[in-house]
Every structure is written in structure tokens, then in C-alpha cells.
SEFIZA-3560 file (N, C-alpha, C; in Angstrom, 3 decimals):
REM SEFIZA-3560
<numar><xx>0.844</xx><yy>-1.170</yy><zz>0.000</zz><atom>N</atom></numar>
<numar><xx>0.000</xx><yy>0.000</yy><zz>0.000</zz><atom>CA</atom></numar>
<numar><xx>0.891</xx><yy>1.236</yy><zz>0.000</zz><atom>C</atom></numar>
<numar><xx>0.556</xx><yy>2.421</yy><zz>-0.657</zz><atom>N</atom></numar>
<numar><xx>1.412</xx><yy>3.439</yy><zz>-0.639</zz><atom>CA</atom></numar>
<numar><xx>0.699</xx><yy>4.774</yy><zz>-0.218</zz><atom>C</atom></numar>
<numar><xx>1.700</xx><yy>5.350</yy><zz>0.179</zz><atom>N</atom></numar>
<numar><xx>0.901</xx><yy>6.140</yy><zz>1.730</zz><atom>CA</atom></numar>
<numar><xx>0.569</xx><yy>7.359</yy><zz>0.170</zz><atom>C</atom></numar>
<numar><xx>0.833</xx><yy>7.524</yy><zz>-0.800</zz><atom>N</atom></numar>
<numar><xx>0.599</xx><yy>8.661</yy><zz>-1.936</zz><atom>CA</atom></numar>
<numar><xx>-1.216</xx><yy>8.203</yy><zz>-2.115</zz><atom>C</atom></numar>
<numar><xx>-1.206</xx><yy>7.069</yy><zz>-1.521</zz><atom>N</atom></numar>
<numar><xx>-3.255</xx><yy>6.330</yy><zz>-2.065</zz><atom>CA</atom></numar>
<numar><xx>-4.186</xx><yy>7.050</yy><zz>-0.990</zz><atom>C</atom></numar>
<numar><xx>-3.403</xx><yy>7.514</yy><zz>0.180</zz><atom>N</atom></numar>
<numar><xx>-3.921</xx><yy>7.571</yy><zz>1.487</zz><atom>CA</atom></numar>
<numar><xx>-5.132</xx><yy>9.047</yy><zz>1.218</zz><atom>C</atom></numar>
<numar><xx>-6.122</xx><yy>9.492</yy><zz>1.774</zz><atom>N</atom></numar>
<numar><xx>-6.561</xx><yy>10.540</yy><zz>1.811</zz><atom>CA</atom></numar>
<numar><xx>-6.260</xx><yy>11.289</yy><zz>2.545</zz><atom>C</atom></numar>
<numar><xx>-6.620</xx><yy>12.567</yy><zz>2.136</zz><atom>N</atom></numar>
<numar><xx>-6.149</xx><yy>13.929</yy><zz>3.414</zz><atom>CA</atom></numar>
<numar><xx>-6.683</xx><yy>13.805</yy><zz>4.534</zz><atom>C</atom></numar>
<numar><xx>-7.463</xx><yy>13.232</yy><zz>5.220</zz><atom>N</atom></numar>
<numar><xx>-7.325</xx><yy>13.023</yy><zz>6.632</zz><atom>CA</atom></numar>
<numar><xx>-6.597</xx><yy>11.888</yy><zz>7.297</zz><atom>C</atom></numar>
<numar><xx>-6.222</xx><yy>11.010</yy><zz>6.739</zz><atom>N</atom></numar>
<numar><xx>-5.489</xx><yy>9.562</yy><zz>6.979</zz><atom>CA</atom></numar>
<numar><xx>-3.960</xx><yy>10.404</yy><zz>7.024</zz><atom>C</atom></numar>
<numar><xx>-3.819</xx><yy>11.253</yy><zz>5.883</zz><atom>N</atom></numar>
<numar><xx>-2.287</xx><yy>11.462</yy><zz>6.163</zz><atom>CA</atom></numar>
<numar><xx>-2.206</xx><yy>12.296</yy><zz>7.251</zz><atom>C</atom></numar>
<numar><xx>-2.960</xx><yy>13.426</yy><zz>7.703</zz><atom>N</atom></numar>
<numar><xx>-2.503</xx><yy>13.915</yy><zz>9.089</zz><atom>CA</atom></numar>
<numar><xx>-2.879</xx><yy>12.962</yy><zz>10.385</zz><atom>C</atom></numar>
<numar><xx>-3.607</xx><yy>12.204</yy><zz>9.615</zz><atom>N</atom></numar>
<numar><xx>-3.572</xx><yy>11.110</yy><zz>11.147</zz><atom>CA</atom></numar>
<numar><xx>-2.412</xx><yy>10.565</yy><zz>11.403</zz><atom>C</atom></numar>
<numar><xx>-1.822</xx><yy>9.575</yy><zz>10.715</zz><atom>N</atom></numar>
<numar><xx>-0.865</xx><yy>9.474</yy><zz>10.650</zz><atom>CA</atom></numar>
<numar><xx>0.158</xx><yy>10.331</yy><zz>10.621</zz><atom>C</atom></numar>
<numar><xx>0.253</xx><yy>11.458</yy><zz>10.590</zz><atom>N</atom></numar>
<numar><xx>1.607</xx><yy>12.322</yy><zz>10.538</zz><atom>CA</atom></numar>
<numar><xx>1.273</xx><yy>12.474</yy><zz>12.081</zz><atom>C</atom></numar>
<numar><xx>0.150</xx><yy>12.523</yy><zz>12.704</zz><atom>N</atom></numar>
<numar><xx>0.170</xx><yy>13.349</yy><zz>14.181</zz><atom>CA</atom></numar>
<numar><xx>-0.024</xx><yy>11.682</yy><zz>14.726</zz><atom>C</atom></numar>
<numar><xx>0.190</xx><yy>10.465</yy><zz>14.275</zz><atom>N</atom></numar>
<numar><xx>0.673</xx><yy>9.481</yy><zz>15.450</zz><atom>CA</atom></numar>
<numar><xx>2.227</xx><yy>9.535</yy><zz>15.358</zz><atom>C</atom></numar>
<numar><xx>2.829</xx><yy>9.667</yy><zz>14.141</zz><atom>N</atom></numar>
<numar><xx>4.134</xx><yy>10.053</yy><zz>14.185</zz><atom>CA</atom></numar>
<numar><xx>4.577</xx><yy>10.643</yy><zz>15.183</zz><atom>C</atom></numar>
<numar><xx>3.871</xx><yy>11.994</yy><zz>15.411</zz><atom>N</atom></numar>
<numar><xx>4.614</xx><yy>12.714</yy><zz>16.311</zz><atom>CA</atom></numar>
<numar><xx>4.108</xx><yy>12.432</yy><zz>17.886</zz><atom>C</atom></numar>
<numar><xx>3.600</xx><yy>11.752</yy><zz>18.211</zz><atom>N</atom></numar>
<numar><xx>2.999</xx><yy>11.285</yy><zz>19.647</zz><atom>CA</atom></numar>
<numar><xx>3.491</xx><yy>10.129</yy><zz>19.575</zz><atom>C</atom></numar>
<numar><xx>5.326</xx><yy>9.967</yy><zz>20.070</zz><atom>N</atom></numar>
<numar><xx>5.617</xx><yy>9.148</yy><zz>20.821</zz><atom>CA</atom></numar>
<numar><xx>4.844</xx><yy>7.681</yy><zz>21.337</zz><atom>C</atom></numar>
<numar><xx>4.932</xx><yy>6.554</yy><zz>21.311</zz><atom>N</atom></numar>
<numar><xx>4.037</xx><yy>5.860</yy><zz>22.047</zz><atom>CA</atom></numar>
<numar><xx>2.703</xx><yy>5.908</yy><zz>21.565</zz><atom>C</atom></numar>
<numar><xx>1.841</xx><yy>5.951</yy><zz>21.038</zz><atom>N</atom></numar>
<numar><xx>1.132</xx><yy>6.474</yy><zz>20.357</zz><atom>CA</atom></numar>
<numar><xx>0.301</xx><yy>5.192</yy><zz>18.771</zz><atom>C</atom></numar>
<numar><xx>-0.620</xx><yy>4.284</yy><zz>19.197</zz><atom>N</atom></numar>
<numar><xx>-0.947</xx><yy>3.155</yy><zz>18.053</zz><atom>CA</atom></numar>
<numar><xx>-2.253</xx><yy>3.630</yy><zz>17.595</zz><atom>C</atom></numar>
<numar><xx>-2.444</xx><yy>3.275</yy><zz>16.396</zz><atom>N</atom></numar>
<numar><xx>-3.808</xx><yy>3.351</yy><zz>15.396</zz><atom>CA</atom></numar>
<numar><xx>-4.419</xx><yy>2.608</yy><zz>15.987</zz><atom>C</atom></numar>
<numar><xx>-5.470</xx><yy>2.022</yy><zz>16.686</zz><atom>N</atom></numar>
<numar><xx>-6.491</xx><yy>0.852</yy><zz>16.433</zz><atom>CA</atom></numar>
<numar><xx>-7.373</xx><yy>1.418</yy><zz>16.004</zz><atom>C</atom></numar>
<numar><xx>-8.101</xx><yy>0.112</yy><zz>14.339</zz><atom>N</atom></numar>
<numar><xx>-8.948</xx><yy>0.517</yy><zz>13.633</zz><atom>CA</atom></numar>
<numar><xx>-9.635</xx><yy>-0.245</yy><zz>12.705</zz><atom>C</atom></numar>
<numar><xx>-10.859</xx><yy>-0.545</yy><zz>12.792</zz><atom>N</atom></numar>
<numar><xx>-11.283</xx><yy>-1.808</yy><zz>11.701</zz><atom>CA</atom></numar>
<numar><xx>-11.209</xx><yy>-1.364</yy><zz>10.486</zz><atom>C</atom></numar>
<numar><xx>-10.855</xx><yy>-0.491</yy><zz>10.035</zz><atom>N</atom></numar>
<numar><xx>-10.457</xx><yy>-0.688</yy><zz>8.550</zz><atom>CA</atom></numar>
<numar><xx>-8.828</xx><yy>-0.986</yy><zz>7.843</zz><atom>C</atom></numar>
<numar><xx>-9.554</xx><yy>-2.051</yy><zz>7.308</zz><atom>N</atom></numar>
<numar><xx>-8.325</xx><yy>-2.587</yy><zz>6.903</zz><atom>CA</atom></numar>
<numar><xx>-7.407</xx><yy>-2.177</yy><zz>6.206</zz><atom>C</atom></numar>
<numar><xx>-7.466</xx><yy>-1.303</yy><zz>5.051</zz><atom>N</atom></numar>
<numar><xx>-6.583</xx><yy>-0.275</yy><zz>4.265</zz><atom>CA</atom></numar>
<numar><xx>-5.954</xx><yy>0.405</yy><zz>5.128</zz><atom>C</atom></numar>
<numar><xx>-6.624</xx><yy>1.314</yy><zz>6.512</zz><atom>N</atom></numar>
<numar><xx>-5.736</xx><yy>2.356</yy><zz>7.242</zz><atom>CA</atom></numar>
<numar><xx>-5.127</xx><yy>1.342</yy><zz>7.807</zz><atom>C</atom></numar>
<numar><xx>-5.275</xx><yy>0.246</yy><zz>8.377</zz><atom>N</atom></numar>
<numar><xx>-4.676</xx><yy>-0.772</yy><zz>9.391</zz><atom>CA</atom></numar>
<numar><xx>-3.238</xx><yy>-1.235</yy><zz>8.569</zz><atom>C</atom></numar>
<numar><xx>-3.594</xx><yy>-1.938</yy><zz>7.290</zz><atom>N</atom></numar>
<numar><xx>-2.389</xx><yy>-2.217</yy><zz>6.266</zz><atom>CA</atom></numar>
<numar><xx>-1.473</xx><yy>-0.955</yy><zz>5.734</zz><atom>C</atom></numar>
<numar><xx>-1.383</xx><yy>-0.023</yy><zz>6.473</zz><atom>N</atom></numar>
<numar><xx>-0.730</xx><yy>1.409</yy><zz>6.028</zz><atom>CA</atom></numar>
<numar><xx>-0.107</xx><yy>1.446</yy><zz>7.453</zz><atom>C</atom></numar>
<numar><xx>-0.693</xx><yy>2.125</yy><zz>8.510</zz><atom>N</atom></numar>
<numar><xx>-0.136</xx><yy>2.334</yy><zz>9.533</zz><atom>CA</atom></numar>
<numar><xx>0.671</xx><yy>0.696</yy><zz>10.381</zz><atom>C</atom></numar>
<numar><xx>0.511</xx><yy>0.022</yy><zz>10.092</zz><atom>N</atom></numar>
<numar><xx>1.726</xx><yy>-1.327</yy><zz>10.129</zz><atom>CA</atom></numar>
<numar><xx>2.651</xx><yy>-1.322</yy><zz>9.559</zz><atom>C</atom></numar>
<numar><xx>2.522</xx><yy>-0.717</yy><zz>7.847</zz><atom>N</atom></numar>
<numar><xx>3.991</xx><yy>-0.458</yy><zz>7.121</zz><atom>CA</atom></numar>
<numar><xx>4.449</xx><yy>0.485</yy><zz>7.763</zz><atom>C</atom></numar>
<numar><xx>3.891</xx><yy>1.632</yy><zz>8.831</zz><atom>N</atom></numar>
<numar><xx>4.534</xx><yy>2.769</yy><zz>9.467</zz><atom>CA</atom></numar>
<numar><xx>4.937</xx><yy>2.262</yy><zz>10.594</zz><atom>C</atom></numar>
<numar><xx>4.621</xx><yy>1.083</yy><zz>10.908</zz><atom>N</atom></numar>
<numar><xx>4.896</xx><yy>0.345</yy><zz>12.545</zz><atom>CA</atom></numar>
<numar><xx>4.101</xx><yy>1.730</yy><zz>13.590</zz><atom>C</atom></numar>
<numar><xx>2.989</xx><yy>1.928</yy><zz>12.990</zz><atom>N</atom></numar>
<numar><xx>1.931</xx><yy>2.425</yy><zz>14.305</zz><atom>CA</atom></numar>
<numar><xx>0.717</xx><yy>2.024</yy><zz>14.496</zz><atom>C</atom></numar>
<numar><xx>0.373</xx><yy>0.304</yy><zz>13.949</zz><atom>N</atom></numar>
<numar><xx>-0.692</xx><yy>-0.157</yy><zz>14.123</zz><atom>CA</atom></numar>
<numar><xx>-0.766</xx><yy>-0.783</yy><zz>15.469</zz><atom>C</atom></numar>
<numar><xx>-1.575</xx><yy>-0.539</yy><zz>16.440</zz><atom>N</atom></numar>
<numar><xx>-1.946</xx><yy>-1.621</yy><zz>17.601</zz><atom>CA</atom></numar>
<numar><xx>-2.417</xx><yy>-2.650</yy><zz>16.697</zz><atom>C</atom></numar>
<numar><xx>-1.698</xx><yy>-3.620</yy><zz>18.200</zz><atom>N</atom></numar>
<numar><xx>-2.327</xx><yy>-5.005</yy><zz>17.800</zz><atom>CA</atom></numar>
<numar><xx>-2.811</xx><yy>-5.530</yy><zz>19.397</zz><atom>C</atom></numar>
<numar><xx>-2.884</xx><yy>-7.030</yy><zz>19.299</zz><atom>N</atom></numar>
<numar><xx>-3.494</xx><yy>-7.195</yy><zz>20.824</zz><atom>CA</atom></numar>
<numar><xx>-2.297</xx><yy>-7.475</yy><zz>21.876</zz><atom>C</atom></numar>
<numar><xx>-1.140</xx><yy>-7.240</yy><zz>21.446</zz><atom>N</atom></numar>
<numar><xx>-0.328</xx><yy>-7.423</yy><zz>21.923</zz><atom>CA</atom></numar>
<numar><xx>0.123</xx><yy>-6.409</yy><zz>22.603</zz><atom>C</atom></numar>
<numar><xx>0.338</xx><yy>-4.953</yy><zz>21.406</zz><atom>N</atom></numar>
<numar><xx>0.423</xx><yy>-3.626</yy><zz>22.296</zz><atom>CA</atom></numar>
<numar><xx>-0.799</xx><yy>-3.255</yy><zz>23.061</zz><atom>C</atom></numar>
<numar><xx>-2.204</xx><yy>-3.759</yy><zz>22.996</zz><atom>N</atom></numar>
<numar><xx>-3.441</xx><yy>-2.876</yy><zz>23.315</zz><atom>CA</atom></numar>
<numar><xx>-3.533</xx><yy>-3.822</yy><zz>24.975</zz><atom>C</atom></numar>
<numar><xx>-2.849</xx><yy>-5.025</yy><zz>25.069</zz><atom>N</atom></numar>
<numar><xx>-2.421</xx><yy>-5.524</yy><zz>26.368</zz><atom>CA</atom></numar>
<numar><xx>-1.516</xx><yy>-4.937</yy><zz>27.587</zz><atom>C</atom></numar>
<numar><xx>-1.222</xx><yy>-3.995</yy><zz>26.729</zz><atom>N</atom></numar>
<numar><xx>0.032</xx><yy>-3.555</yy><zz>27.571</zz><atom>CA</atom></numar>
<numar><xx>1.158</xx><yy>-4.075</yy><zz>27.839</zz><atom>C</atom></numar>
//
């Protein structure tokens, strides 16, 4: 997936988890989910465990 497909609100979402440290997507859609994993800021149940 290439973040150029993404729409204008997906990219400042992602630009502002960028900048919040610590900081994961959880989200049932699967396109933003398969994007923000190539960014390594998708929760999974592993991070949402703590």
C-alpha cells in the first residue's frame, strides 16, 4: 500500500501518530490498518495488552 493512495485526513492522522511518541492506530479498517503497520503504528493485541 502506498501512503501517496492515502486521503487527506489519513495522512494527518498518521503524521500526528508520528509525532505522539508511544502512540498506536487501532482501527477496523483494513486499508488504514495495512498502512499504519507499514509505518509500525498499528496496535495489535499485543500492544493494546500492555
Amino acid at each position: 500500500m502506498d501512503l501517496l493512495d492515502t486521503g487527506e485526513v489519513w495522512t494527518h492522522l498518521l503524521a500526528a501518530l508520528r509525532l505522539a511518541p508511544g502512540t498506536m492506530l487501532w482501527t477496523r479498517d483494513r486499508r488504514l490498518d495495512t498502512i499504519a503497520a507499514e509505518l509500525s503504528l498499528a496496535a495489535d493485541e499485543r500492544t493494546l495488552r500492555g
